[in-house]
C-alpha positions in Angstrom: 16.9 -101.6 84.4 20.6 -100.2 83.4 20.5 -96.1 84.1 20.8 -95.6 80.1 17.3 -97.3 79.5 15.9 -95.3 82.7 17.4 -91.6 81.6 15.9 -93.0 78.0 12.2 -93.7 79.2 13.0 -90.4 81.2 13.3 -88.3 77.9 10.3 -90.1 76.1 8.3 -89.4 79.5 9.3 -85.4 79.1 8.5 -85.4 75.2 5.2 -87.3 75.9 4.1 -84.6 78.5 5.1 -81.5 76.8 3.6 -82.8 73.1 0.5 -83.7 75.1 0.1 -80.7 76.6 0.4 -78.7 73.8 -2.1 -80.8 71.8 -4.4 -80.6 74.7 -4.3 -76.9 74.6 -4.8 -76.7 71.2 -7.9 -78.9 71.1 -9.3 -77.5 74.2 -9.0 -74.0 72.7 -10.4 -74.8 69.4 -13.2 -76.4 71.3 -13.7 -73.2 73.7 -13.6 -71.2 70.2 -16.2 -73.5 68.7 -18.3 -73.1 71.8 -17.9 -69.2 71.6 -15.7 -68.9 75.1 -14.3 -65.2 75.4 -10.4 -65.2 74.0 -9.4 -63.9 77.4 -11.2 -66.5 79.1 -9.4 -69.1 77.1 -6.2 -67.8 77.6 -6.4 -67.4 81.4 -7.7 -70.6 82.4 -6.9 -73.6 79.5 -3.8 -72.1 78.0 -2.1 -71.4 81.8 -3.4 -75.1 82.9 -1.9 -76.1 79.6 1.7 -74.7 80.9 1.2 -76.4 84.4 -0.3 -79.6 83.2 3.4 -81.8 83.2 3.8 -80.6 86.6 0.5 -81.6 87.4 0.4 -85.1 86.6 3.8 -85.7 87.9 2.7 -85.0 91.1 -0.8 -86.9 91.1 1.3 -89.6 89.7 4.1 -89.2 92.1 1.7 -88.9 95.2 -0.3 -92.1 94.0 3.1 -93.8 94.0 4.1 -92.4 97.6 6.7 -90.5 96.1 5.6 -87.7 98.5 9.2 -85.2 98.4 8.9 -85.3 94.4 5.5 -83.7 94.9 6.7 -81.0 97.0 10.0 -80.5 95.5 8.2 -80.3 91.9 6.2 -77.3 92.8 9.3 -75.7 95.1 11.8 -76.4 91.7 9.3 -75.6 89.2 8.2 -72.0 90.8 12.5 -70.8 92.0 13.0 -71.9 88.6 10.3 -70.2 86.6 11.4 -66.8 88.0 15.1 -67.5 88.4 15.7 -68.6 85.4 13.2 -68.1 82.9 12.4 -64.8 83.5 16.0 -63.9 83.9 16.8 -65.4 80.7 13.8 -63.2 79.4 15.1 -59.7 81.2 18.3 -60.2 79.3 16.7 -60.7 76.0 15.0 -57.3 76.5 14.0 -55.5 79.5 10.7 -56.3 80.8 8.1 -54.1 81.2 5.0 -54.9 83.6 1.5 -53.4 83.9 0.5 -51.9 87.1 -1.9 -53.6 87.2 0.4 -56.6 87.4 2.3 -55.0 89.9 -0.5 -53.8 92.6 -2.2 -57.2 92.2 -1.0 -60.3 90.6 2.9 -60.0 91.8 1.4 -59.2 95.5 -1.4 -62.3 95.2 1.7 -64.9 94.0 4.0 -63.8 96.7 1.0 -64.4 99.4 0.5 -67.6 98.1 4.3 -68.8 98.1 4.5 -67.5 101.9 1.5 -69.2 102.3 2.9 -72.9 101.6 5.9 -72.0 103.9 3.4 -70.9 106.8 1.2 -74.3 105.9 4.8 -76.6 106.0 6.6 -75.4 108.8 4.4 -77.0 111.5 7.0 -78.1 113.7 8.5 -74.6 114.1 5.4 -72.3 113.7 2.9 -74.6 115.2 3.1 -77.7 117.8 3.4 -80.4 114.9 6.0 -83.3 115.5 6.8 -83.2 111.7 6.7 -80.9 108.5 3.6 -82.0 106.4 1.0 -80.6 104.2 -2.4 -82.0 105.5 -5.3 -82.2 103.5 -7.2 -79.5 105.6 -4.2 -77.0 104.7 -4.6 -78.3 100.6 -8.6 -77.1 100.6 -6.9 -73.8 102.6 -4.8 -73.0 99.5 -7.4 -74.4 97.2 -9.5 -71.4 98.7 -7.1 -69.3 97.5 -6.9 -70.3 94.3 -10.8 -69.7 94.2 -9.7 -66.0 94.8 -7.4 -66.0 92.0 -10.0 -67.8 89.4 -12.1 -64.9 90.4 -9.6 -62.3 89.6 -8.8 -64.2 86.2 -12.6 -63.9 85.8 -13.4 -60.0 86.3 -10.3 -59.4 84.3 -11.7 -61.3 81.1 -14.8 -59.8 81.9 -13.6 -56.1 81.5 -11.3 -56.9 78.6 -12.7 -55.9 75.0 -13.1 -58.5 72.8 -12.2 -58.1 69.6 -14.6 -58.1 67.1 -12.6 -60.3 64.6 -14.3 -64.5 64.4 -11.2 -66.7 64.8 -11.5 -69.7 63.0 -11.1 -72.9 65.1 -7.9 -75.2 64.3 -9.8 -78.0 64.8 -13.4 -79.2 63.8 -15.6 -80.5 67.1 -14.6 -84.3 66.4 -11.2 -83.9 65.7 -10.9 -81.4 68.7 -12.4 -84.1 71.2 -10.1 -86.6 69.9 -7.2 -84.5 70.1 -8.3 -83.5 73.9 -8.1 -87.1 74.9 -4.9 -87.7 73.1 -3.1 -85.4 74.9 -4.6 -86.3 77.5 -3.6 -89.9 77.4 0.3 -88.3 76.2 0.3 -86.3 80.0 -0.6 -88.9 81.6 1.9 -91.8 79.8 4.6 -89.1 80.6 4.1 -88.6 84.1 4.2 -92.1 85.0 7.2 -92.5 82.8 9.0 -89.3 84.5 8.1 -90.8 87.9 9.0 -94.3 87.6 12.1 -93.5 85.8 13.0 -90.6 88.1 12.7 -92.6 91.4 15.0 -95.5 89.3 18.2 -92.7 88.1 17.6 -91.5 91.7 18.1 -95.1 93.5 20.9 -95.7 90.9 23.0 -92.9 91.6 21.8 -92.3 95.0 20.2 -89.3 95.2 17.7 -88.3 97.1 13.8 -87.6 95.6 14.3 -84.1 96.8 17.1 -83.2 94.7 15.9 -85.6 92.0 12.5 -83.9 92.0 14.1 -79.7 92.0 16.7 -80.4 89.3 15.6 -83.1 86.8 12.2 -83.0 87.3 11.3 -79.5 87.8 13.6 -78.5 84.3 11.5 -80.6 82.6 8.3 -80.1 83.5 9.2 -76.3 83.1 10.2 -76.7 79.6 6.7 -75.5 78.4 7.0 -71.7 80.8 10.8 -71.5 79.4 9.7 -71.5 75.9 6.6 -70.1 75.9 8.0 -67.0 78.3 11.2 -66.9 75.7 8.9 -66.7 72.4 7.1 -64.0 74.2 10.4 -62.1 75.3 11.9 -62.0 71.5 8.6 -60.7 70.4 7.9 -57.8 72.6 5.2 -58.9 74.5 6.0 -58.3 77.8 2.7 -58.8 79.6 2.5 -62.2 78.7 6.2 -62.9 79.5 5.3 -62.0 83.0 2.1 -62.8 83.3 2.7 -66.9 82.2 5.5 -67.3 85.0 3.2 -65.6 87.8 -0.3 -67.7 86.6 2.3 -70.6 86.4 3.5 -70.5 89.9 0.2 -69.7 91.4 -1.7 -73.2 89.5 1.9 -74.7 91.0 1.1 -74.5 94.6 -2.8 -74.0 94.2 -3.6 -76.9 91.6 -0.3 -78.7 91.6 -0.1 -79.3 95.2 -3.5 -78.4 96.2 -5.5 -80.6 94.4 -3.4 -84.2 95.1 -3.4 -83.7 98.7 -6.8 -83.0 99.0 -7.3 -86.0 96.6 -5.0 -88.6 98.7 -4.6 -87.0 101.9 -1.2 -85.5 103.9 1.9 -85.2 102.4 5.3 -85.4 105.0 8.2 -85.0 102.5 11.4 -85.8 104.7 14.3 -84.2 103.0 13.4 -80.8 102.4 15.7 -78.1 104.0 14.5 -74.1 105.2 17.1 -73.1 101.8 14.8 -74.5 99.5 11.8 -72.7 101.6 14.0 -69.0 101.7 14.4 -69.6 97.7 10.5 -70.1 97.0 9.9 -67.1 98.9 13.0 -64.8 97.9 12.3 -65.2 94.3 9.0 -64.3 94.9 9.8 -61.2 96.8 13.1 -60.7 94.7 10.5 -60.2 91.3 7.9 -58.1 93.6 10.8 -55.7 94.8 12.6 -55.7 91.1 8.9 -54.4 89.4 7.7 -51.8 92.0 9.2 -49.1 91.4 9.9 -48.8 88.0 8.0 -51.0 86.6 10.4 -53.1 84.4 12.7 -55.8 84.8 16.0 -55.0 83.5 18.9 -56.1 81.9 21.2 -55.5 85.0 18.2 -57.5 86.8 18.0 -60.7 85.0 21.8 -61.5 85.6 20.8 -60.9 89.4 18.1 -63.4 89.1 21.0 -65.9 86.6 23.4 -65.4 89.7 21.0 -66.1 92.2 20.0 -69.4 90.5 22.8 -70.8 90.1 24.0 -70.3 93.7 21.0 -72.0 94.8 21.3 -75.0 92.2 24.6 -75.3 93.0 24.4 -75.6 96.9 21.9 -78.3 96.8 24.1 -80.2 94.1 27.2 -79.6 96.6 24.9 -80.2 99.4 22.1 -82.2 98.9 21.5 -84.0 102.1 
């Protein structure tokens, strides 16, 4: 297979994921709305798996293949790269405001979590491990607290008013379920098509999965938090600017990684370096220490997240080893 056909299949993989997402999440909503789900509820759990879904299959798909760095360095790429980039490119768009609620609870929760994986990784340095790995007893760890995070999402839907307004389904019950397992079937066509054609450009050109896996693959599978966060942005609406990249990089580690692992067992990516560990973390803390105080994200703020990015993206290109 020439590298044309491969970055070809490559594209048709990313178009197949993102449309299937999105028609998954508008089935499974009009089917929550049909059932009589809370709004909130919807939008907390199926539209935030919705966003994280690409990234999810990749690495299920990625893992079943033994691809085991592209697992790892999809959920490091896709999180630096959801609050480096995205939400910089919404700050400069107009300043972001955040709830303080957002502030004292979710921020703090998502910057646990990210230290968390490092902690979890880093056994031969924090621990007596003779390698770096993510086991399957330290996936059900983070799975446990992603339990704590569903129960958040949970008491917040549950002291949110409803509105008293009956939204009209966009889809009948039938056409809903068929919809659900077409995009369905579109996630999980693209992932294998990312994958495959992923591991291919990387042979090809000689890269390595890592670098392959927090460039390529984690822009694409991000596509869905970049324009969802951006249409947000332009219209105002702050909260759900922020509160998409955060419930994104918490399913990220939690679902994306969590759940695989525990599924087919440790994980010992090879190629990852403590950089791409400091960037997890740092953007993490960078967007906890940007919102405290004054409880925006500003202008000045998303060109320091834009600089930050592209000095990270550009030392693994320059040094990828």
């Amino acid at each position: 297979m020439t590298i044309f056909l491969a970055a070809l299949l490559l594209v048709v993989g990313f178009v197949l994921l993102i449309k299937g997402a999105d028609i998954f999440v508008d089935a499974a909503s009009s089917l929550a709305e049909i059932f009589k789900m809370p709004k909130a509820l919807i939008g907390l759990t199926i539209v935030a798996f919705g966003t994280s879904a690409p990234e999810f299959a990749v690495s299920v798909s990625a893992l079943a293949s033994g691809n085991t760095d592209m697992v790892l360095g999809n959920v490091i790429g896709s999180c630096i790269l959801n609050i480096l980039l995205i939400l910089g490119i919404a700050a400069l768009i107009r300043p972001i405001k955040v709830r303080d609620n957002t502030v004292n609870k979710e921020l703090p929760l998502c910057l646990l979590i990210s230290a968390l994986l490092v902690v979890l990784f880093l056994d031969n340095v924090l621990g007596n491990g003779a390698t770096n790995q993510i086991t399957r007893a330290d996936a059900i760890v983070i799975l446990l607290f992603f339990t704590v995070f569903l129960y958040y999402l949970i008491s917040v839907a549950r002291r949110r008013k409803e509105d008293n307004t009956e939204s009209k389904p966009k889809f009948t019950l039938g056409r809903s379920c068929v919809f659900v397992i077409l995009g369905l079937a579109g996630i999980i066509v693209g992932s294998e098509l990312v994958v495959d054609n992923a591991v291919t450009i990387a042979e090809a050109l000689g890269m390595s999965e890592r670098l392959v896996s927090l460039t390529v693959i984690a822009f694409g599978t991000s596509l869905p938090e970049l324009v969802t966060t951006v249409i947000a942005a332009r219209k105002g609406e702050q909260d759900l600017a922020v509160g998409n990249i955060i419930g994104s990089n918490v399913f990220n580690i939690c679902v994306v990684l969590g759940i695989p692992v525990a599924m087919f067992g440790t994980i010992t990516p090879a190629s990852f370096q403590v950089l791409d560990l400091i960037a997890l973390v740092g953007s993490a803390a960078l967007l906890f220490a940007f919102a405290f105080g004054k409880r925006q994200i500003t202008r000045a703020e998303g060109v320091i997240m834009l600089v930050l990015f592209c000095a990270y993206y550009g030392t693994i290109l320059l040094l990828p080893a």
